[in-house]
Short mmCIF file of the C-alpha atoms (twelve columns), coordinates in Angstrom:
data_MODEL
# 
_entry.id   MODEL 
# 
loop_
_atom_site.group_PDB 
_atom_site.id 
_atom_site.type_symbol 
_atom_site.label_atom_id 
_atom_site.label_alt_id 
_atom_site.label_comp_id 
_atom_site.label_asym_id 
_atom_site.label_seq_id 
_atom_site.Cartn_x 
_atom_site.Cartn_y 
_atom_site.Cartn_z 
_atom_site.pdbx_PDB_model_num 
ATOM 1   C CA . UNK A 1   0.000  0.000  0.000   1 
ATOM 2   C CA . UNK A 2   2.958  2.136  0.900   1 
ATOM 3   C CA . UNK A 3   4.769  1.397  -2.350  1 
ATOM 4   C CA . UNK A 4   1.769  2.408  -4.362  1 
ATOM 5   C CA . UNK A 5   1.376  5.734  -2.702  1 
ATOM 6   C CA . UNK A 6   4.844  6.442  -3.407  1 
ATOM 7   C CA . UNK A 7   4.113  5.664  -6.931  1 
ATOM 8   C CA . UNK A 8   1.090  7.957  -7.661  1 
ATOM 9   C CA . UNK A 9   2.935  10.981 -5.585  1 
ATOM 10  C CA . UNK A 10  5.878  10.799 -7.755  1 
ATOM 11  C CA . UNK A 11  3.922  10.250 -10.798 1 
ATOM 12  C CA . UNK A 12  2.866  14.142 -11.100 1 
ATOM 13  C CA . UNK A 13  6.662  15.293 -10.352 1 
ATOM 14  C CA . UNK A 14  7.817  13.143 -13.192 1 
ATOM 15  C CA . UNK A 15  5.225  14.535 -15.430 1 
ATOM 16  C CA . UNK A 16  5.838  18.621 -14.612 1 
ATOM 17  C CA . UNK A 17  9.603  17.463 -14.970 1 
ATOM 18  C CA . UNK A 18  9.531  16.083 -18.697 1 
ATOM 19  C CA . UNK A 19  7.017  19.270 -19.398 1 
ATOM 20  C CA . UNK A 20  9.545  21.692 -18.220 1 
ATOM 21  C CA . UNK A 21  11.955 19.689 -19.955 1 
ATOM 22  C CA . UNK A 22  10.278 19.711 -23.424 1 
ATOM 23  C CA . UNK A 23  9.317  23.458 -23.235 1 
ATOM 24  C CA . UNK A 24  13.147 24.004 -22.375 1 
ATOM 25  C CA . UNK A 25  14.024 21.766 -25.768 1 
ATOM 26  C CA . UNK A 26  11.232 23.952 -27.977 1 
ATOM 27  C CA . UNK A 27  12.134 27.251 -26.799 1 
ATOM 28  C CA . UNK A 28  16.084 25.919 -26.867 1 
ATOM 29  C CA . UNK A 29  14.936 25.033 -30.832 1 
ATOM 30  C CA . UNK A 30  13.354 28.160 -31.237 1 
ATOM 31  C CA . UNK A 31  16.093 29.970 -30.186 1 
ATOM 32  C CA . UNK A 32  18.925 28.320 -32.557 1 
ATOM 33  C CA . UNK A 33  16.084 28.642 -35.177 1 
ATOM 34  C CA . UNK A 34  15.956 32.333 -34.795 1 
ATOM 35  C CA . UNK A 35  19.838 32.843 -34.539 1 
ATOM 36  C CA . UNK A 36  20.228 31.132 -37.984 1 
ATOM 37  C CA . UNK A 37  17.425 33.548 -39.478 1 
ATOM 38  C CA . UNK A 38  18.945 36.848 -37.844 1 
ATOM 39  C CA . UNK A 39  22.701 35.589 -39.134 1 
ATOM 40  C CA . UNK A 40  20.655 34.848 -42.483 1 
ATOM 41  C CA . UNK A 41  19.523 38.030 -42.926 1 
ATOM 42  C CA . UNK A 42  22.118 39.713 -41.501 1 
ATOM 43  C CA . UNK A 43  24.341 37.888 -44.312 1 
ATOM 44  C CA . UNK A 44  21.727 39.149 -46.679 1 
ATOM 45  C CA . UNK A 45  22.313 42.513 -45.845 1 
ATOM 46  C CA . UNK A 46  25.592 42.605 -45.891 1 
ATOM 47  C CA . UNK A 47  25.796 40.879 -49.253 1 
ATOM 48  C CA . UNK A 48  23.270 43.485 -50.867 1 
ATOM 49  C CA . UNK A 49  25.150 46.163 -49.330 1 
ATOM 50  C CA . UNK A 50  28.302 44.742 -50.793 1 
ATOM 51  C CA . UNK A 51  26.762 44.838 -53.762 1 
ATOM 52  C CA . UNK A 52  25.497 48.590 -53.516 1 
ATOM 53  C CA . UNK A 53  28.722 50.068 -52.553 1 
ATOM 54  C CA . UNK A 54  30.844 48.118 -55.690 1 
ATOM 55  C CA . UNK A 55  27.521 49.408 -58.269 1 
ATOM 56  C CA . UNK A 56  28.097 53.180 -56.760 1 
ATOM 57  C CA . UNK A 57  31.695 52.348 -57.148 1 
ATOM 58  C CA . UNK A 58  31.342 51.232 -60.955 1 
ATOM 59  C CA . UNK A 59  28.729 53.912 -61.452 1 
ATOM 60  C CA . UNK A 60  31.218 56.718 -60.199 1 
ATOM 61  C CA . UNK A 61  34.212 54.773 -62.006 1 
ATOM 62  C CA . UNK A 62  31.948 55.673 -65.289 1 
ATOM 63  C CA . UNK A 63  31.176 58.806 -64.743 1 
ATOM 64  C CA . UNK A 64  34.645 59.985 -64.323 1 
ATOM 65  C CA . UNK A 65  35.781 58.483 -67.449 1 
ATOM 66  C CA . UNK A 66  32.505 60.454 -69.390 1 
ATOM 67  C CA . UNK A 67  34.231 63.543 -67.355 1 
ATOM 68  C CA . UNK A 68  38.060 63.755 -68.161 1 
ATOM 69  C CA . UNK A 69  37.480 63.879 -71.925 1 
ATOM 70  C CA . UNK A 70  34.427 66.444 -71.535 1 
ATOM 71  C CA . UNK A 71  36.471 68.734 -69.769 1 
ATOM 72  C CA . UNK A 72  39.249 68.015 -72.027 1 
ATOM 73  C CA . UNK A 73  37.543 69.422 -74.967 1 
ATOM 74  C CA . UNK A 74  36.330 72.056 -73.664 1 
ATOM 75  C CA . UNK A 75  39.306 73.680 -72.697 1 
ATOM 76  C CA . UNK A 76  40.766 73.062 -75.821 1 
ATOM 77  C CA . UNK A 77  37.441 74.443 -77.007 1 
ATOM 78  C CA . UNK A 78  38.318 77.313 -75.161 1 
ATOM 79  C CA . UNK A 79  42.209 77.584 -76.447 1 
ATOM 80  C CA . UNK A 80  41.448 77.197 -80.100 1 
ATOM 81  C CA . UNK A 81  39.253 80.273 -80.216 1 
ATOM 82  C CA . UNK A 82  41.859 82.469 -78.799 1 
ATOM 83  C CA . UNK A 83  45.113 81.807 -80.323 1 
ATOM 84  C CA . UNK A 84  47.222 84.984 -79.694 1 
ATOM 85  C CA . UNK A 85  46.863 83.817 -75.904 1 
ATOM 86  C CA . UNK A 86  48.039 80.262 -76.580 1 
ATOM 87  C CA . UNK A 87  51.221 80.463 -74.618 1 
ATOM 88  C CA . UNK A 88  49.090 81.869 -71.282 1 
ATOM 89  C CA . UNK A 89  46.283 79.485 -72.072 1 
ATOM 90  C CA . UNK A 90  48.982 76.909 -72.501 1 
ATOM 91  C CA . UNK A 91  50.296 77.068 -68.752 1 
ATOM 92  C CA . UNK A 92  46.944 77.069 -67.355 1 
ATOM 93  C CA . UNK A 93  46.568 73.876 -69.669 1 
ATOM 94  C CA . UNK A 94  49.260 72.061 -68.475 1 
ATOM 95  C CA . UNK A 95  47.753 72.539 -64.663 1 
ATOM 96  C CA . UNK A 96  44.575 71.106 -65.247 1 
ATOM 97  C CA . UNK A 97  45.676 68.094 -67.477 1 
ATOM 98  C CA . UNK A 98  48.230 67.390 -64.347 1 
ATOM 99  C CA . UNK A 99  45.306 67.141 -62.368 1 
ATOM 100 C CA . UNK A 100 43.071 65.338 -64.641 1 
ATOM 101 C CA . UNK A 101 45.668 62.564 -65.209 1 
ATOM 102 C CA . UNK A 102 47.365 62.493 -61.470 1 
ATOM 103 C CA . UNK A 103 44.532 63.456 -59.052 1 
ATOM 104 C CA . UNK A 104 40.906 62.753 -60.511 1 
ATOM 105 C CA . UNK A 105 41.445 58.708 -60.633 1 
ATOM 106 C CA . UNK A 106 42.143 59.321 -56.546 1 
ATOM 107 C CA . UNK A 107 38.871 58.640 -54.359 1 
ATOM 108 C CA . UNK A 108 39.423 62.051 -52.746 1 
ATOM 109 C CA . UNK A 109 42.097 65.423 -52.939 1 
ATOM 110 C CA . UNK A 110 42.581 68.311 -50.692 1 
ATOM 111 C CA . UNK A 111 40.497 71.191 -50.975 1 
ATOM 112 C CA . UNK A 112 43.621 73.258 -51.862 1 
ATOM 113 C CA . UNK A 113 44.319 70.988 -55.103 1 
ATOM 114 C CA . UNK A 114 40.760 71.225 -56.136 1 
ATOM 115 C CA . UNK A 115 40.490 74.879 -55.486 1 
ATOM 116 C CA . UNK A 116 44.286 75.804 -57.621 1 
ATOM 117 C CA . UNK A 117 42.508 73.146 -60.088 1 
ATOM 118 C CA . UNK A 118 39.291 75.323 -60.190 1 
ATOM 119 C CA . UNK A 119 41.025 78.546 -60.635 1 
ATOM 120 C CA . UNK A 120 43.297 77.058 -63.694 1 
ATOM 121 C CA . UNK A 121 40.132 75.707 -65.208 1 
ATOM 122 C CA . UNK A 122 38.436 79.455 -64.441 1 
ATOM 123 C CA . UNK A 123 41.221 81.196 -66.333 1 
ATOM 124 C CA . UNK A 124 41.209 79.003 -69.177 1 
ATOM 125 C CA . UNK A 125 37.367 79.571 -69.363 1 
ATOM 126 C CA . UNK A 126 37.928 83.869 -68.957 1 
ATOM 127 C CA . UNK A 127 39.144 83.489 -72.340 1 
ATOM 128 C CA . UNK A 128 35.854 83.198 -73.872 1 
ATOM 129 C CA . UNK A 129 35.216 86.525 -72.886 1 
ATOM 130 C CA . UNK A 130 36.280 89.824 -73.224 1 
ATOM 131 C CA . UNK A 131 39.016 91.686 -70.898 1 
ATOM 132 C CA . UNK A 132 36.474 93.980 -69.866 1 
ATOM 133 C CA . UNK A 133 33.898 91.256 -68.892 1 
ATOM 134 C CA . UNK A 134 33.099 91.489 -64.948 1 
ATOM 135 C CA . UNK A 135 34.743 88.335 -63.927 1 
ATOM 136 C CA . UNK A 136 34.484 88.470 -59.965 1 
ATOM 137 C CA . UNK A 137 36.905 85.407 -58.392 1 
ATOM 138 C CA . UNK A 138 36.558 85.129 -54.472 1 
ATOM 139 C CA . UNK A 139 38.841 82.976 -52.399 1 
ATOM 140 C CA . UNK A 140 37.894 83.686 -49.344 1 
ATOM 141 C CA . UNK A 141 39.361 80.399 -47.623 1 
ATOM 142 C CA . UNK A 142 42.023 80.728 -44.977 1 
ATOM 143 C CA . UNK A 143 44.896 78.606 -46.110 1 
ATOM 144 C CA . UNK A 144 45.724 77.545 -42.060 1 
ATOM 145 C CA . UNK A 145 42.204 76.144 -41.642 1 
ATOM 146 C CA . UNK A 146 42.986 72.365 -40.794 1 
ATOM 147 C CA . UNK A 147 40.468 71.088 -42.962 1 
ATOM 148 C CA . UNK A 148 41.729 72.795 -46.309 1 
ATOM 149 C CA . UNK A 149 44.693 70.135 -46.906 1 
ATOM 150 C CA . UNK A 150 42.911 67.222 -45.709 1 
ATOM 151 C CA . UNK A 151 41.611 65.074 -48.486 1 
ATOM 152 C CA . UNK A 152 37.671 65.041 -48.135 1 
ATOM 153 C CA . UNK A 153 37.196 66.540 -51.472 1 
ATOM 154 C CA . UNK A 154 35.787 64.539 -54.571 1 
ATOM 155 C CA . UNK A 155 38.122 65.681 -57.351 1 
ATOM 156 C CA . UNK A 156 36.884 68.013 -60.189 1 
ATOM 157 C CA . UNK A 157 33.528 68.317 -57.946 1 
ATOM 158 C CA . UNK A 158 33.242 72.040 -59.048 1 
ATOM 159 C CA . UNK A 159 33.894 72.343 -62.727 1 
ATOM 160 C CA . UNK A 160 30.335 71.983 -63.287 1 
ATOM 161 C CA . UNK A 161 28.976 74.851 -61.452 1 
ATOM 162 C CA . UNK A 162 31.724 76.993 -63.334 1 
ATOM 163 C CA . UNK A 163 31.357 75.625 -66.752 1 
ATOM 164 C CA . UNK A 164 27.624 76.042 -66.315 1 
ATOM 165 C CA . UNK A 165 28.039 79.966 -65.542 1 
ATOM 166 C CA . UNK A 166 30.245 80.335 -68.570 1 
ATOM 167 C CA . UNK A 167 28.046 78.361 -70.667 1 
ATOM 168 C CA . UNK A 168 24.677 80.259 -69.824 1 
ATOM 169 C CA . UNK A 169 25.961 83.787 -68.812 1 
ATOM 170 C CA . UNK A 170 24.462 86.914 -70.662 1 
ATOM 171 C CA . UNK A 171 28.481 87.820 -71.879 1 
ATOM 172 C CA . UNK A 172 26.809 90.382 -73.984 1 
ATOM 173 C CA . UNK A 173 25.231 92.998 -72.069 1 
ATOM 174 C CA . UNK A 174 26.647 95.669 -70.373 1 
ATOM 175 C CA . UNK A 175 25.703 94.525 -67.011 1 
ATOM 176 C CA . UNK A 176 26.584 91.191 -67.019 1 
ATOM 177 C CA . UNK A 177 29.018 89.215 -65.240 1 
ATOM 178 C CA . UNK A 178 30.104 86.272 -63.351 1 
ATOM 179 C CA . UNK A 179 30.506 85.590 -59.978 1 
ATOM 180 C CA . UNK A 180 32.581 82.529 -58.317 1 
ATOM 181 C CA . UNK A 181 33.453 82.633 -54.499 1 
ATOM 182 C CA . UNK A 182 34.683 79.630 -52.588 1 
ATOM 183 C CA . UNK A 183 34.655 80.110 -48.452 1 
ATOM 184 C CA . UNK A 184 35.158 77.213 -45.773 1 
ATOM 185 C CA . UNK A 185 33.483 78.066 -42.789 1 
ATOM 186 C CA . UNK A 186 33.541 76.101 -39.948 1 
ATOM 187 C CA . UNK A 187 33.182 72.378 -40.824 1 
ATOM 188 C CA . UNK A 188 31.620 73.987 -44.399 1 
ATOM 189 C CA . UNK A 189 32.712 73.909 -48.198 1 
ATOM 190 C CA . UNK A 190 30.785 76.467 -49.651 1 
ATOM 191 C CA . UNK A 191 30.960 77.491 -53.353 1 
ATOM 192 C CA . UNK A 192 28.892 79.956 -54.619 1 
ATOM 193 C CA . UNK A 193 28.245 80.173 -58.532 1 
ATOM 194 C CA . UNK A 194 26.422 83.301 -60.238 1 
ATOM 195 C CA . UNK A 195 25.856 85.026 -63.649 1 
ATOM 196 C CA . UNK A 196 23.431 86.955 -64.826 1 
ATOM 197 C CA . UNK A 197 21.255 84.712 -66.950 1 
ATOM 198 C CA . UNK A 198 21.234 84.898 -71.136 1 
ATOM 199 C CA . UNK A 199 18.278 85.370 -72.708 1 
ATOM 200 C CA . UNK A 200 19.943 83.894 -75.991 1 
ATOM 201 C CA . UNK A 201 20.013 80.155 -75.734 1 
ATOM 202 C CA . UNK A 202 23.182 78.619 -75.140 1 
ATOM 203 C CA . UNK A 203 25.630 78.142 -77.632 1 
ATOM 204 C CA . UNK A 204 25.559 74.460 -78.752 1 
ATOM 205 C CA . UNK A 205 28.298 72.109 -79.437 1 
ATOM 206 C CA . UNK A 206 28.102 68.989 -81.082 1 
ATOM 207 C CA . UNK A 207 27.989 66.298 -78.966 1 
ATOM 208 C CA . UNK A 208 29.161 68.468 -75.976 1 
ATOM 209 C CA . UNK A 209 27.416 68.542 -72.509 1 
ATOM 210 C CA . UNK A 210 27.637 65.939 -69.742 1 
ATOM 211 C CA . UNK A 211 24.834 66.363 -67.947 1 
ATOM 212 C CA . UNK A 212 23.382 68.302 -64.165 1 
ATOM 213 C CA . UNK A 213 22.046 64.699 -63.520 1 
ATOM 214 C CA . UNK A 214 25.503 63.261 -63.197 1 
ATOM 215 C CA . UNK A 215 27.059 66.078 -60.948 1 
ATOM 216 C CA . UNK A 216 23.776 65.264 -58.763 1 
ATOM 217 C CA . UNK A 217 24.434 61.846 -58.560 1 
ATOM 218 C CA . UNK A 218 28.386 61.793 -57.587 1 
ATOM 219 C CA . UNK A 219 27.173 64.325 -55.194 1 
ATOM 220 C CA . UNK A 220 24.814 62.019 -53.941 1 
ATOM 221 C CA . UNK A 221 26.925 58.960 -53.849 1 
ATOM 222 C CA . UNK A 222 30.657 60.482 -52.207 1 
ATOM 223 C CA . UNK A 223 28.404 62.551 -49.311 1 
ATOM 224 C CA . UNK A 224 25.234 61.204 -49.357 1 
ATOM 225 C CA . UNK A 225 23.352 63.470 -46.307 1 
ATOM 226 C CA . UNK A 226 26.735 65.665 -45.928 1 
ATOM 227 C CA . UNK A 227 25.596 68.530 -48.954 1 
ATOM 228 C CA . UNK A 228 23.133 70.984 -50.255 1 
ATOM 229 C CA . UNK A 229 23.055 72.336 -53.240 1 
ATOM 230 C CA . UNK A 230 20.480 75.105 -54.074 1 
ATOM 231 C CA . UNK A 231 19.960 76.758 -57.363 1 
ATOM 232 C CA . UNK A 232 17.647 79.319 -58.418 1 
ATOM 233 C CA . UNK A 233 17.052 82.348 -60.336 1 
ATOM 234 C CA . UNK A 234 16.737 85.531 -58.164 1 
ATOM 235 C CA . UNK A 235 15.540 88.429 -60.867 1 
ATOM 236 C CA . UNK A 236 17.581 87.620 -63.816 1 
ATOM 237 C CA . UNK A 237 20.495 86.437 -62.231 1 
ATOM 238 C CA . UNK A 238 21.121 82.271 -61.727 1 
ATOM 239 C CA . UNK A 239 22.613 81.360 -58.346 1 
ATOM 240 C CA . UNK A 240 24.105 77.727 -57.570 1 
ATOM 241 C CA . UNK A 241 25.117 77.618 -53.963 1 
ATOM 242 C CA . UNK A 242 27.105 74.348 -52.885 1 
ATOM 243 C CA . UNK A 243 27.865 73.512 -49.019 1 
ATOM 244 C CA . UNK A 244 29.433 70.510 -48.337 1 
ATOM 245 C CA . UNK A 245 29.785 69.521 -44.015 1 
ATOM 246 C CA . UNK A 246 33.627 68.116 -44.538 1 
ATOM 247 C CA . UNK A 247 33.382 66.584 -40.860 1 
ATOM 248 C CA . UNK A 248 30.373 65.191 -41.111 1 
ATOM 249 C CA . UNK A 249 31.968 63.584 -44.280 1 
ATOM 250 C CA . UNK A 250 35.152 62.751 -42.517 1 
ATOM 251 C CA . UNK A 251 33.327 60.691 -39.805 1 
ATOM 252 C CA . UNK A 252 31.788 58.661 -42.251 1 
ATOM 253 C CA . UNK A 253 34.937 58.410 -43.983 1 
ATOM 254 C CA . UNK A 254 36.081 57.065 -40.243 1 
ATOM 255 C CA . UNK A 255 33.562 54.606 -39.555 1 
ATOM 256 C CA . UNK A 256 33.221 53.242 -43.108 1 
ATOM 257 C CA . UNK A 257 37.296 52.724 -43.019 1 
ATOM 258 C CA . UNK A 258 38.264 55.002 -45.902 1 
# 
């Protein structure tokens, strides 16, 4: 009688045992099932982001070879139609093919190379007008600023706002002009693009042009949140304004392992 009373009180106890026992096993199942999913996706991820950076990578690869020999032509554009100043326009030249062939395959330059780049490229381009033509050049960047040799800046990522103004400017009128001022401020790039607009349409060169929607997108792929760029017409003047947050960029640059 004693034996089967010991029987039926251990009988529950076994019972809540191999229950606690088999929820332990399913949740212990559960568990390895959802590590494998998470390191799954995570692996997913990974392998799509992978996959993003080397497109952006190819995509910006193909848009600087589309570049070099656009802005190769058109400075020789600009050369050929003012011969008696070939020897000038000939030193300028040699500066921005340097750069073009030494610098622009780099991922990033200083913003002191881009900037003695831009100013080359500007003086090539003042050849298209006349001596008299209000030209206004501002660098009003201080040369001991810590960010201005520190390589942050996409090379040739501000020959387009300049070409544009010497495209579209009204070179004709009396009031006209151009207006190009680079500033760092702070953490900031800013360059600052403006001409008074032409109400002639743009001369038009065969097969010349590379396009506002690829300057967007390299600005979109190198610093992603890290830029504005505004442009508008105020009366008849166009205005590009460009800001670029260089330690913003450089922190990124950081973490990413650049």
């Amino acid at each position: 009688m004693l034996e089967k009373e010991i029987q039926l009180s251990f009988t529950p106890f076994a019972l809540i045992a191999a229950i606690i026992l088999l929820c332990g096993a399913v949740c212990f199942f559960l568990w390895k099932k959802l590590q494998a999913e998470q390191k799954e996706k995570q692996q997913a991820i990974d392998r799509y982001r992978e996959l993003e950076v080397k497109s952006q990578a190819l995509e910006l690869e193909t848009i600087r070879y589309k570049l070099n020999p656009h802005l190769f032509k058109n400075t020789l554009n600009s050369i050929q139609s003012h011969a008696y100043q070939t020897y000038y326009a000939l030193d300028k030249l040699s500066n921005v093919l340097d750069y073009i062939l030494y610098e622009s395959d780099k991922q990033y330059v200083s913003l002191k190379e881009e900037i003695e780049f831009a100013l080359s490229l500007i003086e090539i381009n003042r050849l298209k007008v006349s001596p008299l033509f209000d030209l206004r050049i501002k660098n009003k960047i201080d040369p001991l600023n810590p960010l201005y040799e520190q390589s942050l800046i996409a090379p040739l990522i501000t020959i387009d706002l300049i070409e544009n103004a010497f495209k579209h400017a009204d070179i004709q009128s009396a009031d006209a002009f151009i207006s190009i001022v680079f500033e760092l401020k702070e953490e900031q790039f800013l360059l600052t693009v403006s001409n008074k607009i032409s109400g002639k349409t743009a001369m038009k060169k065969e097969r010349s042009g590379f396009g506002k929607g690829s300057f967007l997108k390299r600005l979109e792929i190198i610093y992603k949140n890290n830029y504005t760029i505004d442009q508008f017409v105020e009366q008849d003047t166009y205005i590009s304004h460009l800001k670029i947050n260089l330690v913003e960029h450089k922190a990124q640059m950081l973490i990413a392992g650049r």
